[in-house]
C-alpha positions in Angstrom: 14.0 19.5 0.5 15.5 18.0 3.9 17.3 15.7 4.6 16.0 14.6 8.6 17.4 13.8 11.4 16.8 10.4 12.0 16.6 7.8 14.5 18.7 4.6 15.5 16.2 2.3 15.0 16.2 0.5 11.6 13.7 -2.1 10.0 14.3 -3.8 7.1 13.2 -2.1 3.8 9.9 -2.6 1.6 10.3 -4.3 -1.5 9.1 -2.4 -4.4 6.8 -4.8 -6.0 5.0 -5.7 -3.2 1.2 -4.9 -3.5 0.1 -1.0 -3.8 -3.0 0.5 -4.7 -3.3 2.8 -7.1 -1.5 6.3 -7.4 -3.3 9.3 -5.6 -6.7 10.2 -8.1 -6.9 13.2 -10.1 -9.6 14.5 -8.8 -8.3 17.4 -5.8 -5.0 15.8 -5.1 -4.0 15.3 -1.3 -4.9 17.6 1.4 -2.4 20.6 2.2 -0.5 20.2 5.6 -2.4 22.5 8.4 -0.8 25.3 9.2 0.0 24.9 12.8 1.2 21.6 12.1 5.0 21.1 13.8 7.8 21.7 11.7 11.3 20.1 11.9 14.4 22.0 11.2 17.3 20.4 9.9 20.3 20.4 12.7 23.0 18.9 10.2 25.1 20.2 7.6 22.9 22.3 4.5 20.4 20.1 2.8 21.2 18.6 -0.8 20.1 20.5 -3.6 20.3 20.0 -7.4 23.6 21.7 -8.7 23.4 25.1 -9.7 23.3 25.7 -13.3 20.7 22.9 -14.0 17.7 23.6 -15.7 14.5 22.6 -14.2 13.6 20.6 -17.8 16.7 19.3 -17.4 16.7 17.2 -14.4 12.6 16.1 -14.6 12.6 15.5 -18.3 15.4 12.3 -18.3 13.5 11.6 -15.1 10.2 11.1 -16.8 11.7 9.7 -19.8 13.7 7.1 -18.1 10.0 5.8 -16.3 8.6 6.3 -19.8 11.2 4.1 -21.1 11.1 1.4 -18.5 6.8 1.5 -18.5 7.6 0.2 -22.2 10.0 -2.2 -21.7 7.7 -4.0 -19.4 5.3 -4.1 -21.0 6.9 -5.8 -24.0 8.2 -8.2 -21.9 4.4 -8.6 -20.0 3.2 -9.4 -23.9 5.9 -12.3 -24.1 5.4 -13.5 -20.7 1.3 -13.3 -21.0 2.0 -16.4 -24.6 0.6 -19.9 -23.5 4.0 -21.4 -23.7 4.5 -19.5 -19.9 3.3 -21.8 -17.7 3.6 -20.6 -14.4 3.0 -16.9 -15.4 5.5 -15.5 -12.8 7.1 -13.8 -15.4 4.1 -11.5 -16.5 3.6 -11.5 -12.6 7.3 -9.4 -12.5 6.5 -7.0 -15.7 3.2 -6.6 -14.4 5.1 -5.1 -10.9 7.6 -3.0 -13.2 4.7 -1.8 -15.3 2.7 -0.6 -11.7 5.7 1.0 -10.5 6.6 3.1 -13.3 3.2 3.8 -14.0 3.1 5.0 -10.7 6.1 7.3 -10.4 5.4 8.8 -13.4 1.9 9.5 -12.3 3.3 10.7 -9.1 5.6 12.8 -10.6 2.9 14.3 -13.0 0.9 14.9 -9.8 4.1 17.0 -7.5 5.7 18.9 -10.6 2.3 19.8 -12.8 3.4 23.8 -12.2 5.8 23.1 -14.4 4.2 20.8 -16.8 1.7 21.2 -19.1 -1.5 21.2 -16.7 -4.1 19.5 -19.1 -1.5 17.1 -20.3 -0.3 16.6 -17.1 -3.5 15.9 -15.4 -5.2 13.5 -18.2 -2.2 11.2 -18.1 -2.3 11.0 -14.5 -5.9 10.1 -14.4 -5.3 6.9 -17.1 -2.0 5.9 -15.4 -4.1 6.1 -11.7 -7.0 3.8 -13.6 -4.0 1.2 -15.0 -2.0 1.1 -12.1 -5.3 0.5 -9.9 -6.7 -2.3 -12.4 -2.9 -4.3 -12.4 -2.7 -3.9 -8.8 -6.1 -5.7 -7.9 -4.6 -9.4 -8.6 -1.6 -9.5 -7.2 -3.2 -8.0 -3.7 -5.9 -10.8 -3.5 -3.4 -13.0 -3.9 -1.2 -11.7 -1.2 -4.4 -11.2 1.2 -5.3 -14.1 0.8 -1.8 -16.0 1.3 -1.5 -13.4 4.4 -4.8 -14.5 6.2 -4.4 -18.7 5.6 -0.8 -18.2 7.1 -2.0 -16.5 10.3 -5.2 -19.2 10.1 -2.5 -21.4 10.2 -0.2 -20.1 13.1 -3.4 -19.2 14.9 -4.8 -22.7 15.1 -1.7 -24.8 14.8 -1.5 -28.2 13.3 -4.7 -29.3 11.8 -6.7 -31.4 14.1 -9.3 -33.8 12.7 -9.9 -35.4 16.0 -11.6 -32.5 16.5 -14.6 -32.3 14.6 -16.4 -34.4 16.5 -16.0 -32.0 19.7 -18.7 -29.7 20.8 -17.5 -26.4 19.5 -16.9 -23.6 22.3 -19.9 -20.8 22.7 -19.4 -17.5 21.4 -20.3 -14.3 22.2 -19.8 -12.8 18.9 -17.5 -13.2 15.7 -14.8 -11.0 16.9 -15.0 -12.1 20.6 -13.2 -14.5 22.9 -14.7 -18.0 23.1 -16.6 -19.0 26.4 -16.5 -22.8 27.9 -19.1 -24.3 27.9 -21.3 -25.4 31.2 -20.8 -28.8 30.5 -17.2 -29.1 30.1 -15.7 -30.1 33.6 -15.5 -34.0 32.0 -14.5 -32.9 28.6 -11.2 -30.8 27.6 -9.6 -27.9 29.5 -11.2 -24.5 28.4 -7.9 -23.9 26.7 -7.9 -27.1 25.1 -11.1 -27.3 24.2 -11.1 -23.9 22.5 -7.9 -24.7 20.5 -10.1 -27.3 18.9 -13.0 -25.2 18.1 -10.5 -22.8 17.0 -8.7 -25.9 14.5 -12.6 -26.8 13.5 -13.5 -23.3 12.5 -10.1 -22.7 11.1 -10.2 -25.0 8.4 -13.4 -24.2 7.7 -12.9 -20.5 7.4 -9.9 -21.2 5.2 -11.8 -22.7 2.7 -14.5 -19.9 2.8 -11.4 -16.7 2.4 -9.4 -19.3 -0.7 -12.7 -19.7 -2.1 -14.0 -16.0 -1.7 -10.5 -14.2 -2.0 -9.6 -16.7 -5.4 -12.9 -15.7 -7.0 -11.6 -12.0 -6.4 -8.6 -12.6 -7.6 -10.3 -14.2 -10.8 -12.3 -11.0 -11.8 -9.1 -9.0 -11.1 -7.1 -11.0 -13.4 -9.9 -10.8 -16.2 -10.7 -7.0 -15.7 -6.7 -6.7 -16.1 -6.2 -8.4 -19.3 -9.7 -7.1 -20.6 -8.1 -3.3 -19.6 -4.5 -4.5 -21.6 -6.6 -5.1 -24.3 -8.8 -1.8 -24.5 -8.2 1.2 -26.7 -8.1 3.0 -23.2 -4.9 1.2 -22.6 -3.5 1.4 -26.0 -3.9 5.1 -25.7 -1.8 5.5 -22.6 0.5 3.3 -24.0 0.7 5.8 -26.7 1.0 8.8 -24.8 3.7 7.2 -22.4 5.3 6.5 -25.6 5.0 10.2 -26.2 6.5 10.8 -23.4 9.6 8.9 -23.6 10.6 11.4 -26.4 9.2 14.6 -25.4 8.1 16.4 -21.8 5.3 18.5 -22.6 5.9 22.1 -20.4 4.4 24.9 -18.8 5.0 28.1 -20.9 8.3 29.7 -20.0 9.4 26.5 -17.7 12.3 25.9 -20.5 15.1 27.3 -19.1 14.2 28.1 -15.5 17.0 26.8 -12.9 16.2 23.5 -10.8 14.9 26.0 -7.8 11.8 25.7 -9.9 11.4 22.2 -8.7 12.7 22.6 -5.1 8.8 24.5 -4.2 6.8 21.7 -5.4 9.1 19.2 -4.2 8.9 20.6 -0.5 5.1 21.3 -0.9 4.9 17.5 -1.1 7.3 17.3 2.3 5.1 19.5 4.3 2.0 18.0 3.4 3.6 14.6 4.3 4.5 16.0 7.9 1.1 17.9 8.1 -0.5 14.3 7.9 2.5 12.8 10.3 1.2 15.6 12.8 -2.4 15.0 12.3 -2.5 11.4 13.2 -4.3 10.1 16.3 -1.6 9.5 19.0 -1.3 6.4 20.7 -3.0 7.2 24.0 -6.6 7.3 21.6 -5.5 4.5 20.3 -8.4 1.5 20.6 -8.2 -2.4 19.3 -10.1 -2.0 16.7 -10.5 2.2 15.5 -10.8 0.9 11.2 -12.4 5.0 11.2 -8.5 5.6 11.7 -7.6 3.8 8.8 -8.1 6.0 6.2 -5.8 9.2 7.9 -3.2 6.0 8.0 -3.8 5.5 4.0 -3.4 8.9 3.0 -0.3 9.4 4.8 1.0 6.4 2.8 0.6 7.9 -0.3 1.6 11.0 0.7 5.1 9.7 1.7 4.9 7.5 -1.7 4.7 11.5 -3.4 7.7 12.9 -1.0 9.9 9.7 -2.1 9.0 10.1 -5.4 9.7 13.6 -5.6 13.1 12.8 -3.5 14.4 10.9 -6.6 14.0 13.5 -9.2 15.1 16.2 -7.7 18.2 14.2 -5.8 18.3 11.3 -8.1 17.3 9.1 -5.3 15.5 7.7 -3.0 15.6 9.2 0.7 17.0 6.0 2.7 15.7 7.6 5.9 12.2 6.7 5.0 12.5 2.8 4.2 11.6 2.0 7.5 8.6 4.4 7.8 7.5 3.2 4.7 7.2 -0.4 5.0 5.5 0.2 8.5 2.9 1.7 6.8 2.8 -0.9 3.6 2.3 -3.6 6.6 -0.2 -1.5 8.0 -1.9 -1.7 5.0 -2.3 -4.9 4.4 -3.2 -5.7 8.0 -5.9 -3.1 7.7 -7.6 -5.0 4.6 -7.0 -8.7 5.3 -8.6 -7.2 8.8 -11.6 -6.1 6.4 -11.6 -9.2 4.5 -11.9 -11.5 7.6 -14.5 -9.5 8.8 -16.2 -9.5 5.5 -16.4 -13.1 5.4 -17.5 -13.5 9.0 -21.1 -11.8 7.5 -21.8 -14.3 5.1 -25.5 -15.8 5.5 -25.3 -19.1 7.2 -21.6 -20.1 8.6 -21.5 -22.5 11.2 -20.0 -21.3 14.9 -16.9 -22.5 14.4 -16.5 -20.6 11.6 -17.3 -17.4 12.5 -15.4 -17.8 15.7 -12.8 -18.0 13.7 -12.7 -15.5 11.3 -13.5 -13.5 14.4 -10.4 -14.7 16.3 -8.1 -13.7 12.5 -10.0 -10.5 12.4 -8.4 -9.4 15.7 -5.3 -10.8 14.5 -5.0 -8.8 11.7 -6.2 -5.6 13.9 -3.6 -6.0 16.8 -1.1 -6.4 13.4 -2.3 -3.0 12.4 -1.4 -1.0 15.6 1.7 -3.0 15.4 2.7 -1.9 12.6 1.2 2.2 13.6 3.9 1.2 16.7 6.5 0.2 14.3 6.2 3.5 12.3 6.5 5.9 15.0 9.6 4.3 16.0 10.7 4.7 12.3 9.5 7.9 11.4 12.5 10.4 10.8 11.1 13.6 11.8 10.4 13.4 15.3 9.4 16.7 16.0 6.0 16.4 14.1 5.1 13.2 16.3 3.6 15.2 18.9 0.0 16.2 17.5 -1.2 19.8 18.9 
């Protein structure tokens, strides 16, 4: 594995229990890097490696088994924190965040290193922690969606004006396009003006229709989640995890091997992270709102989640060189689907104007935050070689 060449420009890092989706599914894995994709070469001193002597068992077994161990020890304290006597539930809400994020480096993990594991093992566990790690996630990002799209309501429109709903809303053209004045408006408000308070009308209103539509969400989520806690399903990946936190099922022969055995799948993972760097649209076919791009965008956010997570078992840490890359494209994210939930509720049946105008005006928000943050991760990204798509 490398360790890049990066540049000067730093942003602050991503918190780990911020909303994620799911690890990658079982089924095919992440798409190989193309071969002609750009390759950097390291211009520094010799990359790290894992000491010589070390056994490949012996650097991702305590790996595995220290994410076994914490996966438990969350979710005992998730059980205590889930009694009636805690009120405000915030601490089941931070178990529930240490649950996802072991469940998904261990998943991970399964996923980069299953040449050395036991493949059917390897592969079945992965699946279940995928399905728990997906069901857990589902609250906490309505939640965050929806407190993401009332605050940019909010900075959008300004202070609430009442005053206002009695003014002739502006015309539209369409939910995600600019208001118009209207012919009539040379005794009334400036165009500006007068849009601001159509803007303030619809605002409220659309506010109501995300909390009520985005809380419902949430709702389901939060039942699916404790109806999955309670399944046999779960109880049987809490068992195997369990399992797991005494003994690392192998390949045949992989007992003994040195740690080179991990550095192959390890930079596997790398290259396929670049291939996907190299692969992106570049920013002159860039357009306001491209949401076909979005999924190339995804996928290379989980495929820098596997490099990192490779990163720490085979160096015992995290790369700091990707922080910044990787919460550019965590922000990406969430603009991307608060972009799709705006949009989403600008087609329900029967919204006045106002409204729609409005959820049209967040729905550009939330896009123009997307190539932001697209911006903000090519300034970021380490490897600057594999910018420059062929």
């Amino acid at each position: 594995m490398r360790r890049p060449d990066h540049q000067t420009t730093t942003r602050p890092p991503a918190a780990e229990g911020g909303p994620e989706d799911g690890p990658p599914s079982a089924g095919g894995g992440p798409p190989e890097a193309e071969p002609g994709s750009p390759q950097p070469g390291p211009r520094g001193a010799t990359p790290p490696r894992p000491a010589d002597g070390v056994t490949a068992d012996a650097v991702l077994a305590p790996y595995l088994q220290g994410q076994a161990g914490d996966f438990l020890r969350s979710l005992r304290l998730h059980r205590e924190h889930s009694a009636p006597s805690d009120a405000n539930g915030q601490g089941a809400e931070a178990a529930a965040r240490a649950l996802r994020r072991s469940a998904r480096r261990i998943s991970g993990s399964l996923h980069t290193f299953r040449t050395v594991l036991d493949p059917v093992w390897a592969d079945h566990l992965r699946t279940e922690l995928a399905w728990l790690s997906g069901t857990l996630a589902r609250e906490h990002a309505y939640a965050g969606r929806l407190t993401r799209l009332l605050e940019a309501l909010h900075q959008l429109s300004g202070a609430a004006v009442p005053a206002a709903r009695g003014t002739k809303p502006a015309a539209t053209k369409s939910a995600g396009a600019g208001a118009s004045p209207s012919s009539g408006a040379a005794a009334g408000p400036a165009p500006d003006a007068q849009g601001r308070a159509a803007l303030g009308v619809g605002a409220a209103r659309a506010g109501a229709l995300l909390e009520r539509q985005l809380t419902l969400a949430r709702t389901r989520a939060h039942s699916a989640a404790l109806q999955a806690l309670g399944s046999s399903r779960f109880h049987a990946v809490a068992d195997a995890v369990a399992l797991l936190a005494s003994e690392v099922p192998l390949a045949p022969g992989t007992t003994g091997r040195g740690a080179e055995a991990l550095l192959e799948p390890a930079e596997r993972a790398e290259q396929r992270l670049i291939g996907a760097v190299a692969a992106l649209p570049p920013d002159a076919s860039a357009e306001p709102y491209n949401e076909a791009q979005d999924a190339a965008w995804h996928q290379t956010r989980l495929l820098l989640r596997l490099h990192r997570y490779a990163h720490e078992v085979v160096l015992g840490a995290a790369d700091p060189v990707l922080t910044g890359a990787g919460h550019a494209l965590d922000l990406h994210r969430d603009a991307a689907e608060a972009a799709a939930a705006a949009a989403a509720a600008a087609r329900t049946p029967r919204i006045a104007p106002a409204t729609a105008y409005a959820l049209g005006v967040l729905h550009a928000d939330q896009r123009h935050e997307v190539e932001a943050a697209r911006a903000v991760f090519r300034e970021t990204w380490p490897y600057a070689a594999a910018m420059t798509a062929p």
